[in-house]
C-alpha positions in Angstrom: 60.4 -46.5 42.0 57.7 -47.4 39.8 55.1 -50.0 40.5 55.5 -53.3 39.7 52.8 -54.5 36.5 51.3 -57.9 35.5 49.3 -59.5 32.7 46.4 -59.1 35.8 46.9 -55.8 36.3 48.1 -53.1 34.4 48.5 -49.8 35.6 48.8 -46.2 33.8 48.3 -43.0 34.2 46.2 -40.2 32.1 45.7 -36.8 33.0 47.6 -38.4 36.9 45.0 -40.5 37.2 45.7 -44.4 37.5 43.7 -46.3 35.0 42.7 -49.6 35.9 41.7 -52.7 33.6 38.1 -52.5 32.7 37.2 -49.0 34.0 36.2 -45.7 32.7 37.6 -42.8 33.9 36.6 -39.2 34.1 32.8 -39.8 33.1 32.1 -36.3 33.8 34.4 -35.1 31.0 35.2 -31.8 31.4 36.1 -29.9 28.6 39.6 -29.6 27.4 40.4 -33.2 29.4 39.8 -36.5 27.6 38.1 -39.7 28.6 39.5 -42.8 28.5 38.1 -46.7 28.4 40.2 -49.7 29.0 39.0 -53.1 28.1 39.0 -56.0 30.9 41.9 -57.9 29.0 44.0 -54.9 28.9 44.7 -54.8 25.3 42.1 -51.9 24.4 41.9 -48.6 25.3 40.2 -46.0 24.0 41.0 -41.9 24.5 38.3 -39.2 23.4 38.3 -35.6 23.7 35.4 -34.6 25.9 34.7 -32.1 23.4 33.7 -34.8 21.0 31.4 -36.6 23.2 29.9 -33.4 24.5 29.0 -32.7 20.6 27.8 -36.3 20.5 25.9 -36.1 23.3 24.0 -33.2 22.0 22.5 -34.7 18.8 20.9 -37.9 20.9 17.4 -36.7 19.9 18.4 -36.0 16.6 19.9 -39.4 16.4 17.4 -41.2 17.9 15.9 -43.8 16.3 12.6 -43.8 15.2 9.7 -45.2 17.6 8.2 -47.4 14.3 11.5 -49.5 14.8 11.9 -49.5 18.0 8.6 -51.0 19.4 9.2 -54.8 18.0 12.1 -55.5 20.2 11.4 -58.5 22.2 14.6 -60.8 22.6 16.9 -58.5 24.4 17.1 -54.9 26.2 18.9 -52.2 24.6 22.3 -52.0 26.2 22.6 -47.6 26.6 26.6 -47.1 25.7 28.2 -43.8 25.7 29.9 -43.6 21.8 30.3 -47.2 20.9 27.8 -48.4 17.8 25.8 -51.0 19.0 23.4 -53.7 17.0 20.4 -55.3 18.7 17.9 -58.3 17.8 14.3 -57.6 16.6 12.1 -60.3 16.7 14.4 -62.7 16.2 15.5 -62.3 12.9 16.3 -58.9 12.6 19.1 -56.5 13.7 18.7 -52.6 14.3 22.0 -50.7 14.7 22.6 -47.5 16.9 25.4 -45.4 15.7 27.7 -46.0 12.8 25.6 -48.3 11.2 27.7 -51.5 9.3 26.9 -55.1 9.2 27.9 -57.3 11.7 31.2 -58.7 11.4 32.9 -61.3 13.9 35.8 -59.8 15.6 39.2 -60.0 13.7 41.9 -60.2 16.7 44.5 -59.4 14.0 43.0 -56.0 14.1 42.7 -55.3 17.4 44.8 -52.1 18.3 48.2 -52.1 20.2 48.3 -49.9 23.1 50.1 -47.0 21.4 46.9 -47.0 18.9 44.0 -44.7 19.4 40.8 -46.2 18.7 39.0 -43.7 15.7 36.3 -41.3 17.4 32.7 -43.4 16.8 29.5 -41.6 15.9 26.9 -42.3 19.1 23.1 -42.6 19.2 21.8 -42.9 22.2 18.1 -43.6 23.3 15.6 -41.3 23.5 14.7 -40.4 27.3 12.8 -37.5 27.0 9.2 -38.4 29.2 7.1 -39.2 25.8 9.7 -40.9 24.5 10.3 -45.1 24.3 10.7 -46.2 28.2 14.0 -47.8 27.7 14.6 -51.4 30.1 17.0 -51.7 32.7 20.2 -51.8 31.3 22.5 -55.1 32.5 26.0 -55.1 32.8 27.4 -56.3 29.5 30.4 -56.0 28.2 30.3 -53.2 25.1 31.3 -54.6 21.5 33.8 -53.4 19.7 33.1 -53.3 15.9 35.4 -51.5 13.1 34.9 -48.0 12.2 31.8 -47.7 9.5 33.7 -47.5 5.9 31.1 -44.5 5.1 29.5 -41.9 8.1 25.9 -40.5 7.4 26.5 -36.6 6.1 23.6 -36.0 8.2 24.1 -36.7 11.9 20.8 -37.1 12.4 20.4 -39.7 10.0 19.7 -43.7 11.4 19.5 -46.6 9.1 18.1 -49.7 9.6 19.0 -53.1 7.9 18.8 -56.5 8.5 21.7 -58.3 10.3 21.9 -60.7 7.2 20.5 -58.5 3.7 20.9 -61.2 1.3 19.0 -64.0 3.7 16.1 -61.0 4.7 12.6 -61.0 2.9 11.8 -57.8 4.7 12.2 -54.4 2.8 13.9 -51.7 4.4 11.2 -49.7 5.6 10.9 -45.6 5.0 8.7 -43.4 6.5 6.0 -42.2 3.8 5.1 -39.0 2.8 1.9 -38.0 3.4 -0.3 -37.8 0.3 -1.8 -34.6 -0.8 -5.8 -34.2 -0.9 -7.6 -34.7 -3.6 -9.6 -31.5 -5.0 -12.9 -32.0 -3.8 -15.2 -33.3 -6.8 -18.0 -30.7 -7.5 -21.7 -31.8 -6.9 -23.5 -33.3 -10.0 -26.2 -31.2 -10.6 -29.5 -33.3 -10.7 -32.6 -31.8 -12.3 -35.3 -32.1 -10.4 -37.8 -29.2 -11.3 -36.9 -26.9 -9.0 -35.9 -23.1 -9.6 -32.2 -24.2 -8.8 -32.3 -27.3 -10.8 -34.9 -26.9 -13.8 -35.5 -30.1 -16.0 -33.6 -29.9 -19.2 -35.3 -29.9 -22.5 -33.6 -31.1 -25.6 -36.2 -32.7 -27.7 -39.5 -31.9 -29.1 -40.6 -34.5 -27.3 -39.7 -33.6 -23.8 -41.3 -29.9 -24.6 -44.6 -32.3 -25.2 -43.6 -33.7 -22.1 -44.3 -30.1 -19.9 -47.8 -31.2 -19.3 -46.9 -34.2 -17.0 -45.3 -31.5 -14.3 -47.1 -28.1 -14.5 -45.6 -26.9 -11.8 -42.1 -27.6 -12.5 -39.3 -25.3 -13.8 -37.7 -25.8 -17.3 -35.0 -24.9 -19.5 -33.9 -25.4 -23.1 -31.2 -27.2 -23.7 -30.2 -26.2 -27.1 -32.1 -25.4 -30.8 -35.4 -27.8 -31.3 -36.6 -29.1 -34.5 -40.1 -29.8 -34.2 -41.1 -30.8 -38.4 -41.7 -34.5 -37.1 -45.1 -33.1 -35.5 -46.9 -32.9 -38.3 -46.7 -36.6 -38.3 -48.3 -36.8 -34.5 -51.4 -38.2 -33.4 -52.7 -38.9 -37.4 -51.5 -35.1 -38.6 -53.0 -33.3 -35.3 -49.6 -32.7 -34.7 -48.4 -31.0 -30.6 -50.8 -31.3 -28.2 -51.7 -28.1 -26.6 -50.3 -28.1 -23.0 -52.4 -27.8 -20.1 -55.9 -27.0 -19.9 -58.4 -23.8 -18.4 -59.0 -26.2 -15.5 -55.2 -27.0 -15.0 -53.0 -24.5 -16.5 -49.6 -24.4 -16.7 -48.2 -23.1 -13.4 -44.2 -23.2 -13.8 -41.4 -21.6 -16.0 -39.6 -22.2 -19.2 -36.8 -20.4 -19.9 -35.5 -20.9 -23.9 -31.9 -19.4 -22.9 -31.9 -17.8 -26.2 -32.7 -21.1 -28.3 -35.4 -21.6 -30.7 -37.9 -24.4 -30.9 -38.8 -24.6 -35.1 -41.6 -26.0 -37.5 -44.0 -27.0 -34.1 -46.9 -28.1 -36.2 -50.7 -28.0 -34.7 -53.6 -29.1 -36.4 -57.1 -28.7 -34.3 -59.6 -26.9 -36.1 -62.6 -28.0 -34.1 -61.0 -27.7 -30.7 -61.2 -24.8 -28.9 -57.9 -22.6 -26.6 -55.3 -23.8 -29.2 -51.3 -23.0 -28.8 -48.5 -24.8 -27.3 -49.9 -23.7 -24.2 -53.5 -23.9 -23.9 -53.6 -21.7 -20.5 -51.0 -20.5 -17.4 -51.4 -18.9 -14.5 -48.6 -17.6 -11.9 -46.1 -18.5 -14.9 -43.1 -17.5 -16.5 -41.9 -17.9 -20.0 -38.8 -16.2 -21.2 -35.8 -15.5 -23.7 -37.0 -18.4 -26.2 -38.3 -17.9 -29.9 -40.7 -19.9 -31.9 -40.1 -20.2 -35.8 -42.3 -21.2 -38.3 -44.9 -22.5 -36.2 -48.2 -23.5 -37.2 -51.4 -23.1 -35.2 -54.8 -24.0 -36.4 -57.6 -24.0 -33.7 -61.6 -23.3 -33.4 -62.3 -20.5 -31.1 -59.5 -18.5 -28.8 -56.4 -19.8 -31.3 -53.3 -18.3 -31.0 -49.4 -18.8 -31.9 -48.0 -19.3 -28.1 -50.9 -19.4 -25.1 -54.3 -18.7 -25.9 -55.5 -18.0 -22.1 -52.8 -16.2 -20.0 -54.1 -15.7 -16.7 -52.9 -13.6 -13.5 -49.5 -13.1 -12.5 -47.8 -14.4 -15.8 -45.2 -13.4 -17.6 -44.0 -13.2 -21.1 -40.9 -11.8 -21.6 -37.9 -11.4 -24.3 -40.3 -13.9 -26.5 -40.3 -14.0 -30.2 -43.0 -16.1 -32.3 -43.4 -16.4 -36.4 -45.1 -18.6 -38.6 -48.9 -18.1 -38.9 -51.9 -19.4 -36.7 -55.9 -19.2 -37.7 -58.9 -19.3 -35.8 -61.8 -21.3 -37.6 -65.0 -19.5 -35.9 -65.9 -17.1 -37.8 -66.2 -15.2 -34.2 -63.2 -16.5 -32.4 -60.4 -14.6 -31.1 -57.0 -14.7 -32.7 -54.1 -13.8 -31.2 -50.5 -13.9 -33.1 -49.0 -15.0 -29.8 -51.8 -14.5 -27.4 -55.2 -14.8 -27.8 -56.4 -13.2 -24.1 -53.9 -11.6 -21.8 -54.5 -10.8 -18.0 -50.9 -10.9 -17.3 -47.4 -9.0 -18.1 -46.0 -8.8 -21.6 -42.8 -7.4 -22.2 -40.3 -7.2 -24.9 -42.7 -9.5 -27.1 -42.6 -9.6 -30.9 -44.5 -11.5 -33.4 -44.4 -12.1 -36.8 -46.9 -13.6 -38.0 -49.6 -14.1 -40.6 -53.1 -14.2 -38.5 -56.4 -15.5 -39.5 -59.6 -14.9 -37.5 -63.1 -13.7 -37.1 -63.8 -11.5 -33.9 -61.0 -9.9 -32.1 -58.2 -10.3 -34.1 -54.9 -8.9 -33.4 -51.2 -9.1 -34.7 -49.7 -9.6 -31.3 -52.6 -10.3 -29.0 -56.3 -10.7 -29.7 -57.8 -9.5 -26.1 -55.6 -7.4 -23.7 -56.9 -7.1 -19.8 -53.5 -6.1 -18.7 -50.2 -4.8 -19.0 -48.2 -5.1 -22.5 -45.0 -2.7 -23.3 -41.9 -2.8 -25.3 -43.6 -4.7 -27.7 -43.6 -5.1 -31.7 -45.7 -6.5 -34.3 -44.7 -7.5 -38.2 -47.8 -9.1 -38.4 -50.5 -9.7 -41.3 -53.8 -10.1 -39.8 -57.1 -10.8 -42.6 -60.7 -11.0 -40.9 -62.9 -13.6 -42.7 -65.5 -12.6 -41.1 -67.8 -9.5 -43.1 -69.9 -9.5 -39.6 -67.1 -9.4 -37.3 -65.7 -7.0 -35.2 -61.9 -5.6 -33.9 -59.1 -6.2 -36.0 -55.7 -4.7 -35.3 -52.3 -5.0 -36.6 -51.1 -5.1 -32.7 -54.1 -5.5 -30.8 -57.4 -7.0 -31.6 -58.8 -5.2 -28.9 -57.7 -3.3 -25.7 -60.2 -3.8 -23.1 -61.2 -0.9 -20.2 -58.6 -2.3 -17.7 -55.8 -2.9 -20.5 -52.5 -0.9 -21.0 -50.2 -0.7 -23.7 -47.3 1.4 -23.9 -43.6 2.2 -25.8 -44.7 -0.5 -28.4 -45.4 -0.5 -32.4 -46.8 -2.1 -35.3 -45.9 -2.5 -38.7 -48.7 -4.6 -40.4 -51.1 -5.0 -43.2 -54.5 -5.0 -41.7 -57.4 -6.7 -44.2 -60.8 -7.6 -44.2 -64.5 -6.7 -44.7 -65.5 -6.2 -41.0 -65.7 -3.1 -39.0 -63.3 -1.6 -36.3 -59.9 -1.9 -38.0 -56.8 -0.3 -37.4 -52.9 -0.6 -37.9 -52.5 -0.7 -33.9 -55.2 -1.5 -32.4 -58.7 -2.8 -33.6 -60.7 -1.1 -30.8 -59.4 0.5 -27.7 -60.9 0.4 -24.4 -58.2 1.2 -22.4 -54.9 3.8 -22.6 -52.2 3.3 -25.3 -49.4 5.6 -25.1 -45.8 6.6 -26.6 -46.9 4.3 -29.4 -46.7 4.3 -32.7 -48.1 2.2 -36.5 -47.0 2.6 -39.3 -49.6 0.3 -41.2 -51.9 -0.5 -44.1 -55.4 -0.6 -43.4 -58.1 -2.0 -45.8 -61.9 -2.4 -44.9 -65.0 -0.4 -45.0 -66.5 0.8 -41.6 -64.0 2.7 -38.6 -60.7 2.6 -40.1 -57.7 4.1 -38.6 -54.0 3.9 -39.3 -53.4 3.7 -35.5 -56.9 2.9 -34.0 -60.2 1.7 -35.9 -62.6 2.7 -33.3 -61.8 4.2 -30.1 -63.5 4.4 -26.3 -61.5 5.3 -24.4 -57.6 7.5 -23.6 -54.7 7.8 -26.0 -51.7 9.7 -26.2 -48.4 10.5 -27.3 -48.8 8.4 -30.1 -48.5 8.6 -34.0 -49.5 7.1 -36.8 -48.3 6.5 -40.7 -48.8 4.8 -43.4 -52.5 4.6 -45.4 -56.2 3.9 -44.8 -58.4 2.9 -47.6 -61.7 2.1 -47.7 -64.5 0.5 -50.6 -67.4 1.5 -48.5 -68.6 2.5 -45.2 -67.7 5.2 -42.9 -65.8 7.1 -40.7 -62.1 6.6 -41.9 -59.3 8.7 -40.4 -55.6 8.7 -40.9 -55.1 8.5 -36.7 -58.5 7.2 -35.3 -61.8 5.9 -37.5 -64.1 6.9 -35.2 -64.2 8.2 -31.3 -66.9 7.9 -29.0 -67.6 8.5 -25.5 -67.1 5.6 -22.9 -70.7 4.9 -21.8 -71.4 8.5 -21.8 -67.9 9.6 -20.4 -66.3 11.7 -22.3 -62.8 10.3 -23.7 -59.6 12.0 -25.4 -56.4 11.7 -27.8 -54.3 14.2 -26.2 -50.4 14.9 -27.8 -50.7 12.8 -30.9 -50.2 13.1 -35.0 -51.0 11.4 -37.7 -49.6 11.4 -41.3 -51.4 8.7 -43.2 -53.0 9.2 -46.1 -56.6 8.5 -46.0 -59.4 7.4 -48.8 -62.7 7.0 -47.8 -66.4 7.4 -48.6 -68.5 9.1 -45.6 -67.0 11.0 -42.5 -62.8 10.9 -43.8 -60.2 13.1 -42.0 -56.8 13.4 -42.1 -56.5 12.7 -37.8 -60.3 11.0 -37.3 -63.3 10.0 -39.7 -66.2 10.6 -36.6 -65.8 12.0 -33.6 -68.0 12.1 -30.6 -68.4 12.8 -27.1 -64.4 13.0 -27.0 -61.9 15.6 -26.8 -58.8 16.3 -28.9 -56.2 18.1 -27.5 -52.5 19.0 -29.0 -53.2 16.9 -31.9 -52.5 17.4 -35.9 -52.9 16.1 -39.3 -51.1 16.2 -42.6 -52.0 13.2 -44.6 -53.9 13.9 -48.2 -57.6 13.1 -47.5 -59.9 11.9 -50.0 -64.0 11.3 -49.8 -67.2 12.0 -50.5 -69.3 12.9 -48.0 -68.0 14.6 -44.7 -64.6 14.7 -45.4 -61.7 17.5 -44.3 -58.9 18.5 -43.2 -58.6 17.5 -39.4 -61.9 15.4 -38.8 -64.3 14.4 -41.5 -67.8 14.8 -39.2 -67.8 16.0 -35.2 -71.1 16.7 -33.5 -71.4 19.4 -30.8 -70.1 17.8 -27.6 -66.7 17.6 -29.4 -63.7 19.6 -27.7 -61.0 20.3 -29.9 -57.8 22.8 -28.4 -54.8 23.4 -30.2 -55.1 21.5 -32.8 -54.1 21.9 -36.5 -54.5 20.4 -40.0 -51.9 21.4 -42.8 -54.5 22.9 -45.7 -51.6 22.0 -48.4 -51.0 18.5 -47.7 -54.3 17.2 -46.8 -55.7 19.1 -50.1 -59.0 20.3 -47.6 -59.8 23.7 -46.7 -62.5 23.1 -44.7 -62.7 20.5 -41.4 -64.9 19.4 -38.8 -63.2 21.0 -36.4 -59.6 22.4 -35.7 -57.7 25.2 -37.3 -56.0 25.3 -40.8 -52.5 26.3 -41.2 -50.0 26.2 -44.2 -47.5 23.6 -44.4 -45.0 26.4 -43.2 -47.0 27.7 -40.5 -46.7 23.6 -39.0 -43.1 23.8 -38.9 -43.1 26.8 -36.9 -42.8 26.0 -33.0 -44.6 29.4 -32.3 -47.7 28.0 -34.0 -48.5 25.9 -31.6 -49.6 27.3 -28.5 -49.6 25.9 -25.4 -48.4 22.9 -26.7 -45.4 21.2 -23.9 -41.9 21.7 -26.1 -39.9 20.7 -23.0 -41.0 17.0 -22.3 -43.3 16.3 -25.0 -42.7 17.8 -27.6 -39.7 19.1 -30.2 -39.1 20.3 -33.6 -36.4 20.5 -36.0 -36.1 20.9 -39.5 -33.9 18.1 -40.3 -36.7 15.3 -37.6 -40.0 14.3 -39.4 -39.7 16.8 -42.6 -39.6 19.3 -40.0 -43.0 19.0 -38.1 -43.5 18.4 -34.6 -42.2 14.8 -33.1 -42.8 13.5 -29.9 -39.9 12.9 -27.0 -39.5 8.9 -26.1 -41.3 7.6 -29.4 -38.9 6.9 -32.5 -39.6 8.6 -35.5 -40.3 6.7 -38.6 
């Protein structure tokens, strides 16, 4: 018989268990069995699969809500149920929701399920309880609420909103979590100029190139083309003041970058070391070109620097315009007027006026220049002056010039003339002029008077002469070097040559010196002393292997050497013991068939 039941007390059975009002039953909810929950009136009870809680149970962190929304609550624990949706206070006047998240509604009895209905499966969120997670409070013994099934279930079962119990009435925003911005690309360093190597001063006007003399130790660059025409307006029509001094000389660098500064105007004829740079030392200047510049100075004048001192250098440096010197025996230099430092890939271009020491690309050379050209014009206006060349005024005893050439007019009414160099000192090699020379007393094509060594060099072009003597197509006249003997060894010369005493087709006068490996073809003209190789040598002259074409120079006779024909001098086996393998080469179709020299262009 079954047992008796009351409104009190209401017995069933699930799974042969009795079920009790109030209670839960089977908590550990096996699978396959279900778990059912009775409410203390009776009139609920709710029947889930295990399986479904088990599933539930399993997403709690996933499901957890976020710490950021959990920390404000203050008014009442969280109460920890097992599937039910449950909605707590924040603050006071907020609500949070764990499960399937609706508003809160008050509880419609009319909708309460009879006992044959099942209560719909609710999605459950449970606490995080994992050691760093929110320590949850004790949980009191509360009745669970019941709220209607949500009318839409988050596709994610992770996902946990949060709303305010009354939306309309809440001036909080629903709060999201925010994505973390991406860095910004670091901004690259502003490059300040300060001077240094790494961070030269920038010049972009005529006026800050002036403005190199208040730092001459600093490092500069040019910032684009400069027009300096507004100089000849400067200081009264003085124009650029020369920068630096011999006491304090210019100690930094410039680099142009491949601009050009143009129409630089300076007008000083009664002050001596005129240029833009009066004087450097431990210096570089580079890759910059100077156009139509105008230099006018006393004594030491020249187109760029008039005093370059030790450890400079000039390189990839271009200069034209025209510069005069107005002592009568000043030096002149188209771009340098005295060089103790490095030159290198220098060319000038200029038309040079000047008294003693006069030269197309420098006027005085104590060191190093190579790779260098001069177009230059360069007039002495001085009848009592000395050393005027269409590269080099003159090449002093420590000076070296080499792979460099010059094609100028050289003028005047001095002595010591010639299309490269003036007077030579030093050694010149792998060189070449091809010049016109004008003047009266030791006039070359290449050299006007020579002291010293030169070789592999050549020279074209044509020597002429009113008066005077000693006038040669290669040298005007050689000498010993204080009673040294000195040589041209490996050289030619092709110039023609009209003279009055002492004219030769290679040198006017030779004394003292050696030739060696040398020859001339150039027509010779004169009236006393004159032939084929060398117009006049005295006895302590050595001449080897060296040759004079009879036909072209129109002179059967010489000072020394031997005569050939012109077809003899386009044999190779004519000339003996001359170096065909490095020095040396010939071929009929290279310099009308005579010999040319290896590492010197033919012109």
């Amino acid at each position: 018989m079954q047992n008796e039941t009351s409104k009190n007390d209401i017995n069933a059975t699930e799974n042969n268990k009795q079920i009790s009002k109030g209670k839960t039953y089977n908590k550990e909810c096996k699978s396959g069995e279900n778990q059912t929950t009775v409410s203390e009136d009776g009139l609920l009870t709710n029947v889930v699969n295990c399986s479904k809680i088990n599933e539930n149970n399993s997403q709690k962190k996933e499901n957890a809500i976020s710490e950021n929304y959990l920390t404000p609550l203050t008014s009442k624990a969280l109460i920890q149920t097992p599937f039910f949706p449950k909605t707590y206070e924040v603050n006071g006047d907020r609500t949070i929701t764990i499960g399937n998240v609706i508003p809160k509604q008050k509880e419609d009895v009319s909708k309460v399920p009879s006992d044959n209905e099942k209560v719909p499966d609710k999605q459950v969120v449970s606490p995080p309880n994992d050691d760093n997670d929110i320590p949850m409070p004790d949980v009191p013994n509360e009745e669970p609420e019941i709220v209607s099934p949500s009318p839409e279930v988050p596709t994610n079962p992770g996902d946990t909103e949060v709303t305010p119990e009354n939306p309309s009435d809440s001036d909080d925003p629903v709060v999201a979590p925010e994505e973390p911005e991406e860095p910004e690309d670091p901004e690259e360093p502003v490059e300040v100029p300060d001077g240094s190597k790494s961070h030269p001063y920038k010049i972009s006007t005529c006026l800050e190139l002036q403005d190199i003399a208040s730092d001459l130790q600093a490092s500069y660059v040019l910032n684009n083309d400069i027009d300096c025409s507004d100089t000849l307006n400067w200081g009264d029509g003085i124009g650029f003041e020369p920068i630096a001094t011999e006491e304090k000389e210019f100690q930094g660098s410039l680099d142009g970058r491949g601009f050009k500064v143009s129409n630089l105007q300076i007008n000083r004829s009664e002050e001596d070391n005129v240029g833009v740079f009066s004087a450097t030392k431990n210096a570089s200047i580079k890759n910059l070109s100077f156009t139509n510049i105008s230099v006018k100075g006393y004594d030491y004048t020249a187109g760029l620097i008039s005093y370059i001192g030790d450890n400079t250098n000039l390189y990839n440096v271009k200069v034209s315009g025209s510069v005069e010197g107005a002592n009568l025996e000043g030096a002149v230099g188209g771009i340098v007027a005295t060089n103790y430092g490095i030159l290198d890939n220098v060319e000038s271009n200029m038309e040079i006026k000047g008294g003693w020491d006069v030269g197309g690309l420098v006027a005085q050379n104590y060191n190093l220049i190579k790779n260098s050209k001069s177009y230059s014009k360069v007039t002495s206006i001085n009848p009592d002056t000395y050393n005027i060349g269409g590269f080099v005024g003159y090449n002093y005893e420590t000076g070296v010039i080499e792979n460099s050439l010059s094609t100028s007019t050289v003028s005047g009414v001095g002595e010591s003339m010639g299309g490269f160099a003036g007077a030579n000192g030093g050694l010149i090699s792998l060189s070449y002029s091809n010049s016109t020379v004008s003047g009266n007393t030791h006039l070359g094509a290449f050299v006007g008077e020579n002291h010293s060594n030169i070789e592999n060099s050549y020279s074209v072009g044509e020597v002429r002469a009113a008066f005077g003597e000693c006038q040669g197509g290669f040298a005007g006249g050689i000498y010993s070097n204080n009673g040294e003997i000195t040589s041209i060894k490996n050289s030619y010369s092709k110039a023609l040559v009209k003279g009055i005493n002492g004219v030769g087709a290679f040198a006017g006068c030779a004394y003292d010196t050696e030739l060696e490996n040398v020859y001339g073809t150039g027509e010779v003209e004169g009236n006393i002393y004159f032939g084929g190789l060398v117009g006049y040598a005295d006895s302590n002259v050595l001449t080897r292997d060296s040759y004079w074409d009879r036909e072209t120079t129109k002179q059967p006779y010489s000072g020394s050497g031997e005569e050939k024909t012109t077809s003899d001098m386009k044999q190779k086996a004519t000339y003996l013991n001359w170096n065909f393998n490095s020095i040396w080469n010939i071929n009929s179709n290279i310099n009308n068939g005579y010999p040319y020299l290896y590492g010197v262009p033919t012109n």
